[in-house]
N, C-alpha and C positions, 0 to 999 in steps of 0.2 A: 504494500500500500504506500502511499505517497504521503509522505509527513507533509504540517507545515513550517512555512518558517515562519518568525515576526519580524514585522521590518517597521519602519519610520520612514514617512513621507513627508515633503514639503506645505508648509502651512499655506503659506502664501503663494499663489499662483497668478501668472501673467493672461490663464483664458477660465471662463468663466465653464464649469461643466460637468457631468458626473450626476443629476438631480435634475428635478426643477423647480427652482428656488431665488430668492432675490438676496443677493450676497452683500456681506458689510465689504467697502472700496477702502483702501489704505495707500501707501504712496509711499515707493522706496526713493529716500532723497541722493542715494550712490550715484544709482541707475537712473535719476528720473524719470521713472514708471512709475505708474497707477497700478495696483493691483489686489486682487482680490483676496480674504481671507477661506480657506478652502471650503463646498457645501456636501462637500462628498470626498473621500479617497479612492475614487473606483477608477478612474483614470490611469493615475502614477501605478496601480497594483496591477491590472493589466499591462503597461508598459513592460511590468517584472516580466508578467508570463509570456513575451516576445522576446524576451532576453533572456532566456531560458531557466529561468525559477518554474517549477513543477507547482508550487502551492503555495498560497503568500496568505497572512494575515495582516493587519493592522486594528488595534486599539488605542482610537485614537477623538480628541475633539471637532467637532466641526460647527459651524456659525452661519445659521440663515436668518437675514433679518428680514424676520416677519411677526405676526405676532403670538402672546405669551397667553397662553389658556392653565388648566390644570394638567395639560398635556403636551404643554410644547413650550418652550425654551428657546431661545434663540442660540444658546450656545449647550451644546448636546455634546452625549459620548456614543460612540457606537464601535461593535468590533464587523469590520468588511472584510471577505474572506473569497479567496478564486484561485479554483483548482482546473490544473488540464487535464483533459479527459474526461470529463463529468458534462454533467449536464440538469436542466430544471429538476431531475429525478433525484439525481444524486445530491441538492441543496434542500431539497424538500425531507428528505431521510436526516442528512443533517441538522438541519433545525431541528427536527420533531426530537431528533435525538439531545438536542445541545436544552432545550424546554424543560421535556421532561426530567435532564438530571438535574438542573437550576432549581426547579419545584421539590425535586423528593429531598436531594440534600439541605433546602432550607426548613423543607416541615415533617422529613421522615417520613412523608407520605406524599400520593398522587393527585390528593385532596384537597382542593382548597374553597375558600369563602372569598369572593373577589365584586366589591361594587353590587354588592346583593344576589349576586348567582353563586349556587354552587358547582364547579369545573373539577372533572375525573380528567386527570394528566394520564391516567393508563391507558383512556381508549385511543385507538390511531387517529388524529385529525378530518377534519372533513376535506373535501376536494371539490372544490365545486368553479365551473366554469362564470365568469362575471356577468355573461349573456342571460344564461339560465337564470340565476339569482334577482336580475332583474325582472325576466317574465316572471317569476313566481309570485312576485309581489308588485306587478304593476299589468301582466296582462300581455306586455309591447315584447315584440321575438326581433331582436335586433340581429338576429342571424336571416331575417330574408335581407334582398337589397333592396339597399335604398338609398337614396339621394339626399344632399346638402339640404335641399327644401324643405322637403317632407320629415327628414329629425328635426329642423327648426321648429316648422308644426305643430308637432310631437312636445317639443321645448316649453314651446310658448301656450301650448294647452297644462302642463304640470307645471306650470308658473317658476320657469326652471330658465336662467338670465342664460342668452346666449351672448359669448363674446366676439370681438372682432374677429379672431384667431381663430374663433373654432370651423372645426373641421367634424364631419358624423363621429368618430371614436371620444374628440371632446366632448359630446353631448352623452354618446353613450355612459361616459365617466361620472357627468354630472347625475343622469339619472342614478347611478351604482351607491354616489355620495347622499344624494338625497332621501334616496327609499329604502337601500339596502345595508350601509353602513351599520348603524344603531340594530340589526337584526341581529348581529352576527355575536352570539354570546360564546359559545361553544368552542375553542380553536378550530378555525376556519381557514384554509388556504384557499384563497381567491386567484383564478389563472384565466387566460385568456384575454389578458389587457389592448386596448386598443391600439395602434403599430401608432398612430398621431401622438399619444402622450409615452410611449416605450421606446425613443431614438436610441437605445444603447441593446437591446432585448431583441433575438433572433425572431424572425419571423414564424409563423406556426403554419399548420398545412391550408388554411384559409389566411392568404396573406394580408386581410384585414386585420388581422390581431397577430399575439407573441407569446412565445414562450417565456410566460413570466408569471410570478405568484407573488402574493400579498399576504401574511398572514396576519386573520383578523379573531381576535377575542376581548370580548365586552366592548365590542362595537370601534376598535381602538386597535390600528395597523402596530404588528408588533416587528415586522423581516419584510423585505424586498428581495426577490430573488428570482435572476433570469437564466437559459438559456443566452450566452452572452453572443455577440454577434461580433464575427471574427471575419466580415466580407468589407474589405475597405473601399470599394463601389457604393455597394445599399448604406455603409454608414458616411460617406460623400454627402449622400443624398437626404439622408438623415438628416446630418448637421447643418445642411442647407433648408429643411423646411423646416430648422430649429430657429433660422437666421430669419425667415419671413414671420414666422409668429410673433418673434421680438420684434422687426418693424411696424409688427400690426399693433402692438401695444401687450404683448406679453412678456411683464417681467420677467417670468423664472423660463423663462426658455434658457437653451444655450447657445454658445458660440459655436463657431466652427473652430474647431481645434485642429490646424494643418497636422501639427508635431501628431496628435495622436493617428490620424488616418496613417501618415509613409509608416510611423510605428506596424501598422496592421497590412501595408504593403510587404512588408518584411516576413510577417508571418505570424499569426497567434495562434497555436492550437486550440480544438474545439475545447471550450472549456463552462466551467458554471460557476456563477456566484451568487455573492450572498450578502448583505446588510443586516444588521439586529442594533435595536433600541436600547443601548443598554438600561439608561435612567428608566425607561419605562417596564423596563423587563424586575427592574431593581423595586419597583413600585409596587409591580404584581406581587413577585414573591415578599415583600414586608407588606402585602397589606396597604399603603400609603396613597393615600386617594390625592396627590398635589404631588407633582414635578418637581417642586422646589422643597419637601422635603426629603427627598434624599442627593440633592444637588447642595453640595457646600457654596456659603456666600452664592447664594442665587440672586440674580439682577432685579432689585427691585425700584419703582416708583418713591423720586423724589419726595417728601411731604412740603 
């Protein structure tokens, strides 16, 4: 089997990417650059796996300014993880496996009481495709085709804001956030995201959507995790309709990052990753309904 290693990445970055997020700007006075503090380390850990590192980790912080709920932070921990040879299977086994030992070595059991439900960590996770979950609870099969019009429609009858940017998988998402989110008590892996908000997530055999999963419990995404996309053509094309949505007025898009595409000319093998929450993960298991209690010196509101 292929160990990992742990590595240490660059905080500060000259292209905005990895997420979709509105990043804090900083300003190296050596260099006279503008640059970004990082929203993601998914980038630089892929760069490993082209230079022939087998299996990378990082634990590490990362900073999206946006705003601060009982759930979100602007300045976060999380461990990102990508192994070659693997794939969405292989990250989904991982997780489930990395949960469940978090859960039993804090409570000695699979058991827990979390935000008023009670969740068995022994049974396997669910799997459910993000299309589905929506017909269930709204009726609408976003697996026939359809047209830009017709999701607006769709939009604009569940009183659901469409944006400049969007595209049908943006709306599909919105509906997912809207109806289906707060459902999801149970550990949930959500797949099948739409290819418009997954620039970095291989495509899946309906090349409207990707091999990528969300896992969601007590309504509250806890891992991101794709089939990563290793074709530096379709991620060209990617980072370019990442470049129009930012014209259009969306912040957390990305840049085009040239360095990473020749990186992926070079050669990536097929590989899979993985994102986890750690503060929120840290939340579950103590029990701790607020972010900012188990975040030291958490960023609070002048008086």
């Amino acid at each position: 089997s292929i160990g990992y290693v742990e590595v240490e990445t660059p905080i500060l970055e000259s292209t905005l990417g990895g997420a979709a997020a509105r990043p804090f700007i900083t300003h190296h006075n050596t260099l006279n650059l503008d640059m970004y503090l990082r929203i993601a380390t998914e980038l630089p850990l892929k760069r490993l796996l082209v230079g022939g590192m087998d299996a990378v980790y990082e634990i590490g912080r990362l900073f999206r300014n946006e705003g601060m709920d009982r759930n979100h932070n602007p300045e976060f921990t999380t461990i990102e993880l990508y192994k070659a040879y693997t794939d969405l299977d292989g990250m989904r086994e991982t997780c489930e496996e990395i949960l469940k030992r978090v859960i039993y070595e804090c409570h000695n059991s699979y058991e827990i009481e979390w935000k008023g439900h009670k969740l068995d960590f022994s049974k396997p996770f669910r799997f459910e495709h993000m299309v589905d979950l929506i017909k269930k609870e709204t009726g609408i099969d976003f697996f026939e085709e359809m047209d830009l019009e017709s999701a607006k429609k769709l939009a604009n009858e569940h009183n659901i804001t469409v944006e400049d940017h969007f595209e049908v998988g943006h709306i599909i998402n919105a509906f997912f956030e809207k109806y289906v989110e707060e459902t999801l008590i149970e550990p949930t892996f959500v797949h099948g995201h739409p290819i418009e908000i997954s620039p970095l997530a291989k495509k899946s055999e309906d090349p409207r959507f990707t091999k990528r999963f969300e896992l969601f419990i007590c309504g509250s995404e806890y891992a991101n995790a794709f089939t990563e996309l290793n074709d530096p053509i379709d991620q060209r094309e990617r980072f370019l309709n990442q470049v129009k949505e930012k014209d259009l007025g969306n912040e957390e898009a990305s840049e085009m990052d040239e360095d990473y595409v020749e990186a992926l000319e070079y050669g990536m093998p097929p590989a899979g990753g993985m994102g986890i929450g750690i503060d929120r993960l840290v939340m579950m298991a103590t029990g701790s309904e607020n972010i900012r209690e188990v975040i030291l010196f958490p960023l609070m509101k002048n008086k």
